[in-house]
C-alpha positions in Angstrom: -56.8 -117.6 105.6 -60.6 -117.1 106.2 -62.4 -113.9 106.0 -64.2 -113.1 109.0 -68.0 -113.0 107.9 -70.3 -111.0 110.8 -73.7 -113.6 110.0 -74.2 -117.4 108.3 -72.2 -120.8 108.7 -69.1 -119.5 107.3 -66.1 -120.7 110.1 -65.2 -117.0 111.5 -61.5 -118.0 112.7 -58.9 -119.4 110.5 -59.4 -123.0 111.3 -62.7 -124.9 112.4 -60.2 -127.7 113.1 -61.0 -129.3 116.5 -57.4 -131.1 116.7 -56.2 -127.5 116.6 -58.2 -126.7 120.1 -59.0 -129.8 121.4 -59.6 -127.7 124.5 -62.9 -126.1 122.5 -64.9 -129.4 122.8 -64.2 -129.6 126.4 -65.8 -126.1 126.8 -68.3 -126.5 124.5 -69.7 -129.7 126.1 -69.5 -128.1 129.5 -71.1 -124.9 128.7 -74.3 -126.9 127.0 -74.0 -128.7 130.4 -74.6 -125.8 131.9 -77.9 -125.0 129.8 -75.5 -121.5 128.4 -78.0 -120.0 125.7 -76.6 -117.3 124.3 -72.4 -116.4 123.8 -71.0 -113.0 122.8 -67.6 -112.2 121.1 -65.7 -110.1 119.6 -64.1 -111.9 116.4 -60.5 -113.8 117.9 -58.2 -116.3 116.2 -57.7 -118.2 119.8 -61.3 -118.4 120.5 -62.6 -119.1 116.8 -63.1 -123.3 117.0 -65.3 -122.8 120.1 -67.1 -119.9 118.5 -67.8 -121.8 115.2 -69.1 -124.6 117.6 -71.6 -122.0 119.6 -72.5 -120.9 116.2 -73.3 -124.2 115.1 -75.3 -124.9 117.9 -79.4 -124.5 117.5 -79.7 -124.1 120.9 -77.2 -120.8 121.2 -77.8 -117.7 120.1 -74.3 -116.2 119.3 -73.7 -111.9 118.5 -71.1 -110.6 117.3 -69.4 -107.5 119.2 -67.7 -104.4 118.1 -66.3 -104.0 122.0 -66.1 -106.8 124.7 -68.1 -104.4 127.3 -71.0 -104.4 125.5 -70.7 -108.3 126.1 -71.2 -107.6 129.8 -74.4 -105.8 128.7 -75.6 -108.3 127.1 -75.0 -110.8 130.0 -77.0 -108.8 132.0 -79.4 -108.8 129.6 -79.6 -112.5 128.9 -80.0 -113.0 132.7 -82.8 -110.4 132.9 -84.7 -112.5 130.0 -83.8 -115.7 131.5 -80.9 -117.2 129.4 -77.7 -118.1 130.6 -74.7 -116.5 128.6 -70.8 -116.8 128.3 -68.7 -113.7 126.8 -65.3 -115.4 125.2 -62.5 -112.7 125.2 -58.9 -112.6 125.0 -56.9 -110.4 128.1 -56.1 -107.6 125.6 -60.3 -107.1 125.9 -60.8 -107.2 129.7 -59.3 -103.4 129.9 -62.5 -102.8 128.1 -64.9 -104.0 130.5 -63.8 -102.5 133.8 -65.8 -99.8 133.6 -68.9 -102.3 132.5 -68.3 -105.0 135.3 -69.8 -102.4 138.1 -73.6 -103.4 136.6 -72.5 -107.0 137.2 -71.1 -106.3 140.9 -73.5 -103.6 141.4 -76.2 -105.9 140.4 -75.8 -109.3 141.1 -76.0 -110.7 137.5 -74.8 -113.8 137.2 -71.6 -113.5 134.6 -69.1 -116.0 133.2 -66.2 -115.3 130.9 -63.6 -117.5 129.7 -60.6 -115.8 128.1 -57.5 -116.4 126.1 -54.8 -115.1 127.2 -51.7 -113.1 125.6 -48.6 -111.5 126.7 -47.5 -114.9 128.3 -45.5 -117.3 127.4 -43.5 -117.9 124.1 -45.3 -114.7 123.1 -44.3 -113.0 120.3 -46.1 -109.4 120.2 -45.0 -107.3 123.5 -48.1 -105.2 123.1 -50.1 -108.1 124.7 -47.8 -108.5 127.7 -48.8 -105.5 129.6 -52.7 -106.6 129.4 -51.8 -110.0 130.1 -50.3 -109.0 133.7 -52.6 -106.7 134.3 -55.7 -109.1 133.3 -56.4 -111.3 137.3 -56.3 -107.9 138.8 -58.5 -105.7 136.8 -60.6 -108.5 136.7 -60.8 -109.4 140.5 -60.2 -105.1 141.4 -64.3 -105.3 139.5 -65.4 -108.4 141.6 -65.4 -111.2 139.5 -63.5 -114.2 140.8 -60.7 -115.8 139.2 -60.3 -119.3 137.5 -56.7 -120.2 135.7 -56.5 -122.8 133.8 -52.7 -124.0 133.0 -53.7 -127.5 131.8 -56.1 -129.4 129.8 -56.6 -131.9 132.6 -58.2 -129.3 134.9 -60.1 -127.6 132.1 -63.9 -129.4 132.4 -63.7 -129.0 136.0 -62.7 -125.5 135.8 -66.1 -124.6 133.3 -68.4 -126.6 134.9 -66.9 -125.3 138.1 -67.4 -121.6 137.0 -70.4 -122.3 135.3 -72.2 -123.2 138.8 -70.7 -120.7 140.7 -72.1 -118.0 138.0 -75.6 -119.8 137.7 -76.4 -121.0 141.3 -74.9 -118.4 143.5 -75.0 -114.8 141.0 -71.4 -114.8 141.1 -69.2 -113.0 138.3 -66.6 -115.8 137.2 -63.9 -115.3 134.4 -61.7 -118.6 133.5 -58.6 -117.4 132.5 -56.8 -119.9 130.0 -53.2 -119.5 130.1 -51.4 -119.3 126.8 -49.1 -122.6 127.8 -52.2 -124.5 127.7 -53.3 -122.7 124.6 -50.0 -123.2 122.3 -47.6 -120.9 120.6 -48.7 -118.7 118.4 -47.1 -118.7 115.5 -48.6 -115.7 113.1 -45.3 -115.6 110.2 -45.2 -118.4 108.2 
């Protein structure tokens, strides 16, 4: 397994295997569609092929996050400079940001999130499940609207989608990608 380095090239996750998220090109490709600039994270297996592609990217400015709220920050902040952003999450993190998302509703900041989720199906840790419930509803109880993705098929219309709705009309979006359409996670080997 891959240590998690903060800076460089080094892949953060434990795979930079595409054919392991063949969903991460899809959001890749539409996020640099939508002209996204800057991405914010806090280190997540799930998340880690499309977050060694933002890295990779020259046009993407990727930080690394200690909490996912201050990724909500920094969304506001990218919108005040001019930069589109995306904050990649898993559910267990969105119990972090309610407190954060009133500057986004308060504000009219354009926000987009896309996040993993746990405590779904085939899931094997049953800390994640009560976060994974409770993830639409904290997240639409803040005013962000709600995307789910269950399928690969509806994935690049769901981005792009989002993207516009965040962009275009200051809206605060969050793409929930279920963990059916993730895989099983399968941490003992």
């Amino acid at each position: 397994m891959a240590t998690t380095p903060l800076h460089g090239s080094e892949p953060i996750g434990q795979t930079t295997n595409e054919d392991s998220s063949p969903w991460a090109r899809i959001i890749y490709d539409a996020l640099m569609e939508a002209d996204v600039r800057q991405c914010t994270y806090v280190p997540d297996a799930g998340h880690a092929v499309l977050i060694d592609m933002m890295r990779a990217s020259p046009n993407v400015k990727t930080t690394v996050l200690t909490t996912e709220e201050e990724g909500v920050a920094m969304a506001a902040g990218a919108w005040a400079g001019g930069d589109r952003s995306v904050l990649l999450m898993q559910s267990s993190g969105v119990g972090n940001c309610v407190n954060m998302l009133s500057l986004i509703a308060n504000c009219r900041v354009p926000f987009l999130t896309i996040v993993t989720m746990r405590g779904e199906w085939a899931e094997f840790n049953p800390w994640q499940a009560a976060m994974g419930r409770a993830t639409p509803d904290a997240l639409e109880s803040m005013g962000v609207q709600v995307v789910r993705v269950e399928s690969i098929d509806e994935l690049e219309d769901a981005i792009s989608g989002s993207a516009t709705m965040a962009f275009d009309s200051d809206q605060a979006m969050a793409v929930l990608l279920s963990q059916k359409m993730l895989g099983r996670k399968d941490w003992v080997k």
